[in-house]
The first five atom37 places (N, CA, C, CB, O) and aatype in JSON, in Angstrom:
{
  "aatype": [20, 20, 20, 20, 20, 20, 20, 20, 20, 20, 20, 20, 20, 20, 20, 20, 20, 20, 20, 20, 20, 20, 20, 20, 20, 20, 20, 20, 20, 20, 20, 20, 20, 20, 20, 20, 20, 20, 20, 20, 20, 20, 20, 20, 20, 20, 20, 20, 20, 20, 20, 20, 20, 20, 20, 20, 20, 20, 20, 20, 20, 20, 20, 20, 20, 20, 20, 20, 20],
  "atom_mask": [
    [1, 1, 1, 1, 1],
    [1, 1, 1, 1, 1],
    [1, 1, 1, 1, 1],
    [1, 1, 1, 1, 1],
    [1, 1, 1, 1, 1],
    [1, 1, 1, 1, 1],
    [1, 1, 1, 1, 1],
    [1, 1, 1, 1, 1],
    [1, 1, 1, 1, 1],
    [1, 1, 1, 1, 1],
    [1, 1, 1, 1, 1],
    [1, 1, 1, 1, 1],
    [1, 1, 1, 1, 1],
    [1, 1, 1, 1, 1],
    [1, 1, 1, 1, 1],
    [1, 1, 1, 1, 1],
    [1, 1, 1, 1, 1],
    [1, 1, 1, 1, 1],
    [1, 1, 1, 1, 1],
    [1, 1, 1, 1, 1],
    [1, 1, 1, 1, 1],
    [1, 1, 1, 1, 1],
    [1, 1, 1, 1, 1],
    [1, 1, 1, 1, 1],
    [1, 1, 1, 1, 1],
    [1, 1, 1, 1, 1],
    [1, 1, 1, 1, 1],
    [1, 1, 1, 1, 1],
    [1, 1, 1, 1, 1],
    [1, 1, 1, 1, 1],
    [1, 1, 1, 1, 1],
    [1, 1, 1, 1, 1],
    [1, 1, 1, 1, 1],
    [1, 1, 1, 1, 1],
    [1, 1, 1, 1, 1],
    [1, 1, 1, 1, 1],
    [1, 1, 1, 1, 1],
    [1, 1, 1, 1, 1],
    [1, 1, 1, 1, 1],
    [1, 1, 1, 1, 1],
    [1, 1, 1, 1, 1],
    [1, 1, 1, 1, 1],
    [1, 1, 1, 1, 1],
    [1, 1, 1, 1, 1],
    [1, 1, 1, 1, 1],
    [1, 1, 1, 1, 1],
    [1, 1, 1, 1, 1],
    [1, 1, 1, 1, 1],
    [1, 1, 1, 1, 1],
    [1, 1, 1, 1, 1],
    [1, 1, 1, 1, 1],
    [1, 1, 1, 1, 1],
    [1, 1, 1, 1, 1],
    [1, 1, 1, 1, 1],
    [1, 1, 1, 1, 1],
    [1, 1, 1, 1, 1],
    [1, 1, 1, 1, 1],
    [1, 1, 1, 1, 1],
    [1, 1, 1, 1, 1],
    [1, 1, 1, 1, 1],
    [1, 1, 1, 1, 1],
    [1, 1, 1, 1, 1],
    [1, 1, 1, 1, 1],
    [1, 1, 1, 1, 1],
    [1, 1, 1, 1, 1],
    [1, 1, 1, 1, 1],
    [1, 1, 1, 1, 1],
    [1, 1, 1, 1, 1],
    [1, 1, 1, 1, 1]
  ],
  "atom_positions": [
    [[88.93, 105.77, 111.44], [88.71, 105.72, 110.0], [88.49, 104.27, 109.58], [89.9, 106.36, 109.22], [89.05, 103.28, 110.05]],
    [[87.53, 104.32, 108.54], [87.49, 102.78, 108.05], [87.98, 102.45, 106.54], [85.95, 102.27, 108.15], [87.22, 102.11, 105.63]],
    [[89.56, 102.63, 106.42], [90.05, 102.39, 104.88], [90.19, 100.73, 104.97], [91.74, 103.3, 104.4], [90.55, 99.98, 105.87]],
    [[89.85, 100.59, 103.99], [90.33, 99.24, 103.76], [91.43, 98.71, 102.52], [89.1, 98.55, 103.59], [91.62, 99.29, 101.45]],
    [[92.02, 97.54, 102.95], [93.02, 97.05, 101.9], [92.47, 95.88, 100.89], [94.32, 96.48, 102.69], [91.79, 94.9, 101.22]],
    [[92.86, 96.19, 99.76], [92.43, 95.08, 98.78], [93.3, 94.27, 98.06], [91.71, 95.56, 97.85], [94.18, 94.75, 97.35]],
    [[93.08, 92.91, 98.22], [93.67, 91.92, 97.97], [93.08, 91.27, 96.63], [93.64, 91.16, 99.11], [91.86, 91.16, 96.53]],
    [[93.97, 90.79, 95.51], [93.25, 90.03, 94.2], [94.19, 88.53, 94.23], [93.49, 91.12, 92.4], [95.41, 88.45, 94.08]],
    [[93.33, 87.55, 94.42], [93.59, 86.18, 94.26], [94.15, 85.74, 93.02], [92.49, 85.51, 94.45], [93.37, 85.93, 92.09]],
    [[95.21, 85.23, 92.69], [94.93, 84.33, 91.19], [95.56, 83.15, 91.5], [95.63, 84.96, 89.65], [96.75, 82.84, 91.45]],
    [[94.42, 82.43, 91.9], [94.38, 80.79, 92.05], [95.22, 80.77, 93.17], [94.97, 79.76, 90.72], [94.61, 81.55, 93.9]],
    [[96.28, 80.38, 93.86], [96.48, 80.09, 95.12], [97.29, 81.23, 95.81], [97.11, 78.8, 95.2], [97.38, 81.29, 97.04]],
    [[97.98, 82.28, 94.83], [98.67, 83.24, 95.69], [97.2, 84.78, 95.65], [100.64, 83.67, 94.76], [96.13, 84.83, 95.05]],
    [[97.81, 85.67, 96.48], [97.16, 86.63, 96.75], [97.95, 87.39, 97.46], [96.08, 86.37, 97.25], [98.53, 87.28, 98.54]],
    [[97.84, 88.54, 96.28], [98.56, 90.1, 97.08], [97.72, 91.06, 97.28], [99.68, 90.95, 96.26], [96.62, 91.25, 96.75]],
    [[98.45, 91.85, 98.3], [97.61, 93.01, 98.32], [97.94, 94.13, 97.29], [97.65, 93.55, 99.65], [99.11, 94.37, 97.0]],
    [[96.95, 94.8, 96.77], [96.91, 95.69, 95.29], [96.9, 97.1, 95.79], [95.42, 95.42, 94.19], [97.52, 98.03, 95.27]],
    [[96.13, 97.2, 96.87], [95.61, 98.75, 97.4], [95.33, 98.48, 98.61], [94.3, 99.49, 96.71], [94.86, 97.45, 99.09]],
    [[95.86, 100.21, 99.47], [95.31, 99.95, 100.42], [94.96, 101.69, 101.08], [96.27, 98.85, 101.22], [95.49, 102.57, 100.41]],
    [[94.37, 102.03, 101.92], [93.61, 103.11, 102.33], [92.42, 103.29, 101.58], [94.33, 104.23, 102.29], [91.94, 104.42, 101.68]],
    [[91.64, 102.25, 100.63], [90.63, 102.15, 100.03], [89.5, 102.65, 100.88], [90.53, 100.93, 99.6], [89.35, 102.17, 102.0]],
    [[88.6, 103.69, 100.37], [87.43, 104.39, 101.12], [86.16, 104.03, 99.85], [87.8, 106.4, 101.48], [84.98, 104.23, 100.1]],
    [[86.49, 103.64, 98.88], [85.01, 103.35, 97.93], [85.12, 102.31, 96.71], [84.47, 104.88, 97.14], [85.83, 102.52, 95.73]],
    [[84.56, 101.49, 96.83], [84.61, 100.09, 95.88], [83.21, 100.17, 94.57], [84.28, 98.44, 97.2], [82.05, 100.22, 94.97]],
    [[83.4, 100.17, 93.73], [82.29, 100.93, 93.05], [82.29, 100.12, 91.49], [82.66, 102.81, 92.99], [83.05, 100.45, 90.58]],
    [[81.45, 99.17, 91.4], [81.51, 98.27, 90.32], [81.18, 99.16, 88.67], [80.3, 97.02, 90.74], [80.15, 99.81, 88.48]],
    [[82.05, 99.03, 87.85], [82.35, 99.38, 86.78], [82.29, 98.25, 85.39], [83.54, 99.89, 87.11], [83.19, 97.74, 84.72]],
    [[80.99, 98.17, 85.35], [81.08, 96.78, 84.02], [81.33, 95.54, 84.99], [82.74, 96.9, 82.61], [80.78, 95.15, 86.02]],
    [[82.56, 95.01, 84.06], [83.21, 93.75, 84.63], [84.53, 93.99, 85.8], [83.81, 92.92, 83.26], [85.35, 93.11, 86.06]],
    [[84.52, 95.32, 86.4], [85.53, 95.61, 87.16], [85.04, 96.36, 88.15], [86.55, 96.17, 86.54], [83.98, 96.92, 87.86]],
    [[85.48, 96.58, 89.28], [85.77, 97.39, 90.37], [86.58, 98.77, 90.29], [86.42, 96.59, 91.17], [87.8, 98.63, 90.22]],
    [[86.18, 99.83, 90.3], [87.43, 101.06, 90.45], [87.36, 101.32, 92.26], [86.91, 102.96, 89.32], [86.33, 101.33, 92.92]],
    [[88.74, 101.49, 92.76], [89.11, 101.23, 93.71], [89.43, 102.68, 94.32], [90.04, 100.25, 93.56], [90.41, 103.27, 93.85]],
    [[89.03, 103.01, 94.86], [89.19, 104.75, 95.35], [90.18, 104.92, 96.45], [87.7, 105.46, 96.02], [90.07, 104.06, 97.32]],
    [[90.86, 105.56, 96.6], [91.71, 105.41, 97.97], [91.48, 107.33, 98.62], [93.91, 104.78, 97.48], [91.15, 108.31, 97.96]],
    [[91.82, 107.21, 100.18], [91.51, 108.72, 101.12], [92.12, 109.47, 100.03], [92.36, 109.03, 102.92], [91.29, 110.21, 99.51]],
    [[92.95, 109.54, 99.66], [93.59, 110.6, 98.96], [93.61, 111.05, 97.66], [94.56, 110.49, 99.1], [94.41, 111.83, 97.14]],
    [[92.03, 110.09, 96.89], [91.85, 110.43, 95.78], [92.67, 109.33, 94.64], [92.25, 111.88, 95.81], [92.35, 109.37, 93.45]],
    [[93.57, 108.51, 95.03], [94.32, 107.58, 93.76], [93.35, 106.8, 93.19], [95.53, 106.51, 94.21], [92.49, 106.38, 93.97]],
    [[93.27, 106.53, 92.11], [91.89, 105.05, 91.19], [92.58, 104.67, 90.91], [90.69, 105.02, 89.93], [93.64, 105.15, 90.52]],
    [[92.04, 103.03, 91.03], [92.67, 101.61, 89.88], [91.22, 100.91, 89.62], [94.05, 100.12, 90.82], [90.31, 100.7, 90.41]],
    [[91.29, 100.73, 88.68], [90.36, 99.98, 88.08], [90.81, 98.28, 87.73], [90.04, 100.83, 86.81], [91.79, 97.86, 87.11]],
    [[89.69, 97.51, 88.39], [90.89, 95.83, 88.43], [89.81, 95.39, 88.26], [91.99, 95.02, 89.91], [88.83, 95.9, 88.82]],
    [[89.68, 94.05, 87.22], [88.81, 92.7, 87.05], [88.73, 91.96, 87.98], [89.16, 91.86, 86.14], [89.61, 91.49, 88.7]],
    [[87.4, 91.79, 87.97], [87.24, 90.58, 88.95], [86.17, 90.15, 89.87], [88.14, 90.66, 89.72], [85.52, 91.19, 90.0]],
    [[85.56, 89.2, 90.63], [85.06, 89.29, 91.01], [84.97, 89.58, 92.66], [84.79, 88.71, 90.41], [86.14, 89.61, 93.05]],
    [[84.23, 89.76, 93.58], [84.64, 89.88, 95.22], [84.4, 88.32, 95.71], [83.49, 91.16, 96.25], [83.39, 87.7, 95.35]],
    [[85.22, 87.85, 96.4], [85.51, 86.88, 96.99], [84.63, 87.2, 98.3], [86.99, 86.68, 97.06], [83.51, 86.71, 98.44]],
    [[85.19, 88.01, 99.21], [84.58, 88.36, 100.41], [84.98, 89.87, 100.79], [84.99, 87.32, 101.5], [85.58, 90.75, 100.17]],
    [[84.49, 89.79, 101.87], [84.19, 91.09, 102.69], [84.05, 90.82, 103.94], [83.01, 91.82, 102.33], [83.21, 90.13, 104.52]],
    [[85.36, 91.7, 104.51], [86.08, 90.98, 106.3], [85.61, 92.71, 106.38], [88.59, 90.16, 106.75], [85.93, 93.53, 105.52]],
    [[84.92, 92.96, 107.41], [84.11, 94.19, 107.67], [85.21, 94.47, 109.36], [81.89, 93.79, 107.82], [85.66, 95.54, 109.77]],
    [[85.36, 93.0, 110.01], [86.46, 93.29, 111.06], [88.35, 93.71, 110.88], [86.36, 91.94, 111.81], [88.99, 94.37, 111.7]],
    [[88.85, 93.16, 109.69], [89.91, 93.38, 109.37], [90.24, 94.34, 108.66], [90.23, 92.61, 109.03], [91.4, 94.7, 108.43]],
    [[88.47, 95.19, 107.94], [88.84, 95.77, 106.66], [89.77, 95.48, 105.53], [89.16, 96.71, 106.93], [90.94, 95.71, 105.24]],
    [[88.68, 94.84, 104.98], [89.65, 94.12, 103.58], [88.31, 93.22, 102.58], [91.26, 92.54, 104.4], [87.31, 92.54, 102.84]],
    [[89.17, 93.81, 101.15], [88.04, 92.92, 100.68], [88.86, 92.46, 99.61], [86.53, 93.58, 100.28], [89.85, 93.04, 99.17]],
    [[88.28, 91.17, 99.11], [89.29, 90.44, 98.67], [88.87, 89.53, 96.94], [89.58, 89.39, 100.05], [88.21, 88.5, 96.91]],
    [[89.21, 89.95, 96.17], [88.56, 90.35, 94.76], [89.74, 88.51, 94.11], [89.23, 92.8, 93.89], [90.92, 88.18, 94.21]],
    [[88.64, 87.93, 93.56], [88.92, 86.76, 93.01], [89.93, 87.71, 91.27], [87.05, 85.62, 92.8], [89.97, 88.94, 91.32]],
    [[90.41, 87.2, 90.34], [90.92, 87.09, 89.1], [89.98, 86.66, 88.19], [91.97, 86.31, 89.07], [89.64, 85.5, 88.42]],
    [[89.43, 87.18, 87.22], [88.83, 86.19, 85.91], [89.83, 85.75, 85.51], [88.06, 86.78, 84.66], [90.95, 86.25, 85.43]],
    [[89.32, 84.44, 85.13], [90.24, 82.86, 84.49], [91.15, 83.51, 83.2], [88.85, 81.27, 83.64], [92.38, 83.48, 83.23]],
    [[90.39, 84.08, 82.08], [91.08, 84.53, 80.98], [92.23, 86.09, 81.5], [89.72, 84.89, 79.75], [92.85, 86.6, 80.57]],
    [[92.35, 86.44, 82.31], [93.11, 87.38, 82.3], [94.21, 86.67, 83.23], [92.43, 88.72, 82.7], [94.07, 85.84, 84.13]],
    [[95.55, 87.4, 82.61], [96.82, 86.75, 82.87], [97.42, 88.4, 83.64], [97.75, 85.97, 81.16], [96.68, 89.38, 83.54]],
    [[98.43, 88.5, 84.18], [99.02, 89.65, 84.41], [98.52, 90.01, 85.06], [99.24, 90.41, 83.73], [97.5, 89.4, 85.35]],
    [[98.88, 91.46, 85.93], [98.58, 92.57, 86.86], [97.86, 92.96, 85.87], [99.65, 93.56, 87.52], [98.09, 92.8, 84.67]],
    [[96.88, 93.51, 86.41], [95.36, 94.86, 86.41], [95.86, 95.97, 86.52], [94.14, 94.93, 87.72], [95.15, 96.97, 86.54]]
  ]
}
């Protein structure tokens, strides 16, 4: 299987937000984040990168937003 985990940066730390992610699907100014079993989150931001070997993709913070997504 190829789920992947997603990580959101804000400025030097970075957690992971989701993970068993199967569909990344840009929404406006956000990403909704699909996981195998059907869960959505919808998170700001932009993609940093895309590790296709580690599975993981890794979503920068817009500057004006403070807090969890």
């Amino acid at each position: 299987m190829c789920e992947a985990k997603v990580y959101l940066s804000d400025g030097d730390r970075e957690e992971e937000i989701m993970r068993d992610v199967v569909l990344v699907q840009p929404e406006g100014d956000a990403w909704l984040l699909v996981t195998l079993l059907g869960e959505q989150k919808l998170v700001r931001g932009s993609i940093s990168r895309l590790d296709f070997l580690r599975h993981t993709v890794h979503l920068n913070r817009p500057a004006e937003s403070s807090g969890a997504s």
